[in-house]
C-alpha positions as CSV (number, residue, x, y, z in Angstrom):
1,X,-33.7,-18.5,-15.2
2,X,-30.5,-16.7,-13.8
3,X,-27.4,-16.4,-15.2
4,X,-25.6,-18.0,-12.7
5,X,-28.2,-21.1,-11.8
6,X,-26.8,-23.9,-9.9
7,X,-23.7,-21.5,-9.1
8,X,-22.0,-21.2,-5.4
9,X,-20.8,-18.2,-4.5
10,X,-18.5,-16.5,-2.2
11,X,-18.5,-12.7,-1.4
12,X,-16.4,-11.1,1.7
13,X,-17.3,-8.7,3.9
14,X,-20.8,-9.0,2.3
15,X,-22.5,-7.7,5.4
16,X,-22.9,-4.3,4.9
17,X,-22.6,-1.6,1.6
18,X,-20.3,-3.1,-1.8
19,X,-20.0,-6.8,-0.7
20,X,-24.3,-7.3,0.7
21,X,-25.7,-5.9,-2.6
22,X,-22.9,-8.0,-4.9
23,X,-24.2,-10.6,-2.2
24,X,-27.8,-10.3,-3.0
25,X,-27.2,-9.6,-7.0
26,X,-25.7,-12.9,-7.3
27,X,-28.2,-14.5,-5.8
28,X,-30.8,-13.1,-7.7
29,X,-29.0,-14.3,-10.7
30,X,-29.4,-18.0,-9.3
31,X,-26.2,-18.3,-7.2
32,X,-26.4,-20.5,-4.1
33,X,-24.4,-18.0,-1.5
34,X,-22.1,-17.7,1.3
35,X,-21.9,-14.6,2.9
36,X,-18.9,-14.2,4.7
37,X,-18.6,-11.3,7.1
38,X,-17.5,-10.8,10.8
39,X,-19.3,-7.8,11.4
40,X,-16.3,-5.6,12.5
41,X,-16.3,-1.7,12.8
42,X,-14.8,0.4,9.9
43,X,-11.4,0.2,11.6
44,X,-11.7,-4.0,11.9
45,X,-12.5,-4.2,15.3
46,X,-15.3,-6.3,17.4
47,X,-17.7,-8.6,15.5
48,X,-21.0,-8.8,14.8
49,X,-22.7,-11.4,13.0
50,X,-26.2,-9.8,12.4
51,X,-25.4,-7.9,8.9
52,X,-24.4,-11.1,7.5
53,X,-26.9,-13.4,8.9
54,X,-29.2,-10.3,8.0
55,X,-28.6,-10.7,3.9
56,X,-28.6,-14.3,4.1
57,X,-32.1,-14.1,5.7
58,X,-32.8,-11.8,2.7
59,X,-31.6,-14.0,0.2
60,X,-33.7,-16.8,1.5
61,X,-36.7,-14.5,1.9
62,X,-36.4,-14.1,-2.2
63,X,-35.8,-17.9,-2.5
64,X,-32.5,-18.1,-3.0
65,X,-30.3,-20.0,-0.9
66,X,-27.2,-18.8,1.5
67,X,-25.8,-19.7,4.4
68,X,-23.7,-17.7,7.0
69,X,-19.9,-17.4,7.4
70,X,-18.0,-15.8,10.3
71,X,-14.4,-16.6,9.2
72,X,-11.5,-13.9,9.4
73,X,-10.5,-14.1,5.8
74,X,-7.7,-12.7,6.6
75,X,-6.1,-16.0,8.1
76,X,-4.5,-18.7,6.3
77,X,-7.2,-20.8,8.0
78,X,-9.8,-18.4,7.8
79,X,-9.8,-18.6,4.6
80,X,-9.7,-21.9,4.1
81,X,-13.0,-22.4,6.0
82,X,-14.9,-20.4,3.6
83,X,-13.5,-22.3,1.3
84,X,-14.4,-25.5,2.6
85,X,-17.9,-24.4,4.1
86,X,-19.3,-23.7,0.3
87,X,-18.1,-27.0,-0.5
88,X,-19.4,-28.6,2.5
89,X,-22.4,-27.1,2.3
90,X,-23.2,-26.7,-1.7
91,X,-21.0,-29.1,-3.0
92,X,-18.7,-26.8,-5.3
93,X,-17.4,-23.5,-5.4
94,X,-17.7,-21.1,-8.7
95,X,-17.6,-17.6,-8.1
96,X,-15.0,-15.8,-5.6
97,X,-15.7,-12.1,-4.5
98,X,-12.8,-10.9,-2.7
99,X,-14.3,-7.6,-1.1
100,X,-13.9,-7.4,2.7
101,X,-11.5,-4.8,3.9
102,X,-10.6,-2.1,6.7
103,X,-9.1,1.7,6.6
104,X,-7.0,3.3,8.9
105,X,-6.1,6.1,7.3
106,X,-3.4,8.3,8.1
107,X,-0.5,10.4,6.5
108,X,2.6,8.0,6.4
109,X,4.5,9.7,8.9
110,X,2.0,9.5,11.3
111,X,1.0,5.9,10.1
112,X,1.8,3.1,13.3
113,X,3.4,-0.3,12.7
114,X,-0.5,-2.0,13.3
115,X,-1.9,0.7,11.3
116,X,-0.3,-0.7,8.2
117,X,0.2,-4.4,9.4
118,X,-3.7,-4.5,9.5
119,X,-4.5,-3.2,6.6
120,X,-2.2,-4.8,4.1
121,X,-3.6,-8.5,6.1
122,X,-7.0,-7.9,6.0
123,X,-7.3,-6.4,2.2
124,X,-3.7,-8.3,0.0
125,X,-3.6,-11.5,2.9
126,X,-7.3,-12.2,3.3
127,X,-7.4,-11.5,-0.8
128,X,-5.3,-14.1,-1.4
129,X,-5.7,-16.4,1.6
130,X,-9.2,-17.2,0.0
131,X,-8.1,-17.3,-3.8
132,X,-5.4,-19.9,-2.9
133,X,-7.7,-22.1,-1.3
134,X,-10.3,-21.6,-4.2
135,X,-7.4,-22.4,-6.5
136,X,-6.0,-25.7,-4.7
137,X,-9.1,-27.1,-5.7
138,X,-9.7,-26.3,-9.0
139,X,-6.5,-27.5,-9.9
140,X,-7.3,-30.9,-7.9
141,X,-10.7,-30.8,-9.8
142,X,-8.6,-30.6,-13.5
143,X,-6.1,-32.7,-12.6
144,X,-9.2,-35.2,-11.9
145,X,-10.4,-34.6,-15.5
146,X,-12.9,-32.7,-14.1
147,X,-15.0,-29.4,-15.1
148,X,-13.8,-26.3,-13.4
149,X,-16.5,-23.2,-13.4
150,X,-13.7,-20.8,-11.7
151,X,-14.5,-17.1,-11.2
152,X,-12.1,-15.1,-9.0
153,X,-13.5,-11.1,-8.6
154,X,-11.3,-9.1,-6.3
155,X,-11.6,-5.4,-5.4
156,X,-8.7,-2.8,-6.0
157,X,-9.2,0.4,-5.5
158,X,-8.7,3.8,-7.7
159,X,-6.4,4.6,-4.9
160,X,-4.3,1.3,-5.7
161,X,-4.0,2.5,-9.5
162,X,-2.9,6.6,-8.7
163,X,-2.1,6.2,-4.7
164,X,-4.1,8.8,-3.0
165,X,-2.1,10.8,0.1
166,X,-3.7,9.5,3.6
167,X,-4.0,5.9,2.1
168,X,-0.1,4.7,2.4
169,X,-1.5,1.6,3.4
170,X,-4.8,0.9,1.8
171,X,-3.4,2.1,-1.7
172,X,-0.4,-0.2,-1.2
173,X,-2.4,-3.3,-0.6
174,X,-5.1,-2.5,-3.4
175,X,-2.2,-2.2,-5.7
176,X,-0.8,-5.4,-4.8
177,X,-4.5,-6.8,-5.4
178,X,-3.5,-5.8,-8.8
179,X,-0.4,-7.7,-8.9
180,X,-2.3,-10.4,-7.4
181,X,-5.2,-10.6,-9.8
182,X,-2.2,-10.3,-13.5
183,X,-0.3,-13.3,-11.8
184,X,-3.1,-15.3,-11.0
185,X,-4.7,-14.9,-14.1
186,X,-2.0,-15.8,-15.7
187,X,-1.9,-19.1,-13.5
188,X,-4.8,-20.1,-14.1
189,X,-6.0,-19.6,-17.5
190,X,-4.3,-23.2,-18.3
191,X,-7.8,-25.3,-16.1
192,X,-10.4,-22.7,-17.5
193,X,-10.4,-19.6,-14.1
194,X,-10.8,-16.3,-14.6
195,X,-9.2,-13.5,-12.3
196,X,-10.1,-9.6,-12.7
197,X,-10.4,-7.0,-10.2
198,X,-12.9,-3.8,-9.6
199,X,-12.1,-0.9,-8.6
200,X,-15.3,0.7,-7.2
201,X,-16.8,4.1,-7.0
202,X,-19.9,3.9,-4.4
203,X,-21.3,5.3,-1.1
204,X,-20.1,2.9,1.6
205,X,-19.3,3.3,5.3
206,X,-15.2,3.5,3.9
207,X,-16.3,6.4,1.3
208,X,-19.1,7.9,3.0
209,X,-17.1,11.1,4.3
210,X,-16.5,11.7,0.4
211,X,-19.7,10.7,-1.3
212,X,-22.4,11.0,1.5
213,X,-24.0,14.5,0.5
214,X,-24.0,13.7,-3.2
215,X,-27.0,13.4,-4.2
216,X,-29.6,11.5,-7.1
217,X,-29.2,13.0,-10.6
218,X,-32.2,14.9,-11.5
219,X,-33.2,11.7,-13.5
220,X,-33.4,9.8,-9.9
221,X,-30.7,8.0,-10.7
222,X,-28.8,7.1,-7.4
223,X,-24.9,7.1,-9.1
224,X,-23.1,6.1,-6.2
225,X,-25.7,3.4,-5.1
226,X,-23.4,0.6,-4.5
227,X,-26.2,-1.8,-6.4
228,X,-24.3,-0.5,-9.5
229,X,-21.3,-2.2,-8.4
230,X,-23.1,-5.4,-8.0
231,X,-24.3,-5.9,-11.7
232,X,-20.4,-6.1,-12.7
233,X,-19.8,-8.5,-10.7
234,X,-22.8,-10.2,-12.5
235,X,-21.1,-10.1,-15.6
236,X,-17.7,-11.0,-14.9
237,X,-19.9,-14.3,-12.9
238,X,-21.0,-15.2,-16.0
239,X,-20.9,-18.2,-18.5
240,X,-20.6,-15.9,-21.1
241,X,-17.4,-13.7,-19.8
242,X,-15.2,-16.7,-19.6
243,X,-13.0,-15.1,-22.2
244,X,-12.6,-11.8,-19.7
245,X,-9.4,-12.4,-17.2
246,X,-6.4,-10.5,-16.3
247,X,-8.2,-6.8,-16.4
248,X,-8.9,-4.4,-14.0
249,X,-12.2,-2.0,-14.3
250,X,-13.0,1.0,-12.5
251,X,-16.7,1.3,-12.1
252,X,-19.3,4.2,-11.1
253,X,-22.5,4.4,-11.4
254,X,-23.5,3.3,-15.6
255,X,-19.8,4.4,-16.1
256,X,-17.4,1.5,-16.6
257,X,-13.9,1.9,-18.5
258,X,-11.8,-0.8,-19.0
259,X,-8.0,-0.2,-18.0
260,X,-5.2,-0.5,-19.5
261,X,-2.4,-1.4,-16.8
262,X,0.9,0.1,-17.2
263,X,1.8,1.4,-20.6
264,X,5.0,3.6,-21.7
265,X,4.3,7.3,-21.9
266,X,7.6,8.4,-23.4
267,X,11.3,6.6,-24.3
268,X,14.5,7.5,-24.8
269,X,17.4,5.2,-26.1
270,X,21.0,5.4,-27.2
271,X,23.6,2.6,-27.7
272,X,25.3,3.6,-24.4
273,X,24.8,4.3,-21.1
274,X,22.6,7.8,-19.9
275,X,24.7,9.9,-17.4
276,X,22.5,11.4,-15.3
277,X,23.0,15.3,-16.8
278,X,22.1,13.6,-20.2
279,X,19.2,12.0,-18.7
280,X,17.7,15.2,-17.1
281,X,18.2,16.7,-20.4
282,X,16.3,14.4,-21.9
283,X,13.3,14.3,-19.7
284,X,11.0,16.0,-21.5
285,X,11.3,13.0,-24.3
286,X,10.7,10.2,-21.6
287,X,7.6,12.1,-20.0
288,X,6.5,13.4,-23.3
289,X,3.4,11.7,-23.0
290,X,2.2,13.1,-18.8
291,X,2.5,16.4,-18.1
292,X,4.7,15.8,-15.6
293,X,6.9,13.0,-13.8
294,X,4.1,12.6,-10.9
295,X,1.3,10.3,-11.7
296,X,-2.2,11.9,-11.6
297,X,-4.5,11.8,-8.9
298,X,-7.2,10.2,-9.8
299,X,-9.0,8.6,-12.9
300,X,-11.3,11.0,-13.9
């Protein structure tokens, strides 16, 4: 028995690294599966449908049950074909892993028109050209009087929640994933859906200039193994998590912390307006709690 038997699943881009072993995980757990992926480079160019077709064979192999989906989620259409095709083919859809994405990184003033326009379709578009699609028919499904099993999992990015230089597009788009995963959340709490977003720490072909030498701990323990992602996933899946929505977690390795979205640092207030001498006097009250007025880095 699986935690998520009977299940259908969705994961983008769940050819290769994050999105093949949260592929695989769920369908370990019992998950029927459609593995969506169109196989292009790093950069989102060409296609290739043998690393998808590749884990569905897989999950098959291990008796699970998947199917194949070549769709550019990043279309309105797109993604309502892999919408329609678990329906088609399974007869529902519970579980939504938004993962598929590109990088084109650059500083922004070297950053082209198409190297942002890309980016920001194929991670915030294709994020939410799938999730509407998904949610169209649970609310046709409530509004029936029906059951809804909703589970929407999208992927941010530690660069979406402290920007990171190089990434003006990627970290703009995985900050809007953010945006996107409060507001639906918050849209669909009322027919029983749960929204939350990952932001994952793993060796993948988009981090492996970063993370690639890093080795096992001396314990054997492969940290940045993206199969550690994967078992998150598992749990926000689950029956039991159906009281988990609206959060965001950043995730690596056995770490996971729970974050806390926006929250005041410092405040200043007066029954009349700040001129701005007044207010740069009183800037080390409003920052009191950062050490500075720049936001840090990164998380750890």
């Amino acid at each position: 028995m699986g935690l998520l038997d009977g299940k259908v699943a969705i994961v983008t881009g769940a050819g290769q690294g994050i999105g093949r072993e949260e592929a695989l995980l769920l369908a370990s757990e019992g998950a029927k599966v459609v593995v969506n992926d169109i196989g292009a480079s790093l950069q989102g160019e060409g296609g290739d449908k043998k690393p998808a077709q590749e884990v569905a064979e897989l999950i098959i192999a291990n008796g699970g049950e998947a199917v194949v989906n070549g769709d550019d989620i990043s279309s309105w259409e797109g993604g309502k074909n892999v919408i329609d095709q678990a329906i088609d083919t399974f007869g529902d859809i519970n579980i939504l892993v938004n993962n598929a994405g590109i990088l084109r990184d650059k500083m922004s003033f070297n950053m082209t028109e198409s190297d942002w326009d890309d980016v920001i379709k194929v991670h915030l578009k294709g994020h939410f050209a799938t999730s509407q699609h998904a949610a169209v028919y649970w609310r046709s499904k409530a509004k029936a009087g029906e059951d809804v099993y909703g589970r929407i999992i999208n992927t941010s990015s530690e660069a979406g929640l402290f920007g990171n230089a190089g990434q003006a597009n990627y970290s703009t788009a995985k900050a809007g994933i953010v945006g996107l995963t409060w507001t639906m959340a918050r849209e669909l709490s009322r027919i029983g859906v749960t929204v939350n977003a990952i932001a994952p720490r793993a060796r993948t072909r988009m981090t492996e200039n970063v993370f690639g030498e890093m080795a096992k701990t001396d314990e054997g323990f492969d940290k940045f193994d993206p199969k550690n992602i994967a078992n998150l996933i598992g749990f926000l899946a689950a029956p039991e998590a159906s009281d988990v929505s609206g959060q965001v977690f950043v995730v690596f390795g056995g770490d996971v912390w729970a974050m806390g979205g926006f929250h005041v640092v410092g405040e200043i207030h007066r029954d009349a307006p700040w001129t701005p001498a007044e207010m740069l006097a009183a800037k080390g009250e409003l920052f009191k709690g950062i050490s500075s007025g720049v936001p840090p880095f990164s998380f750890m």
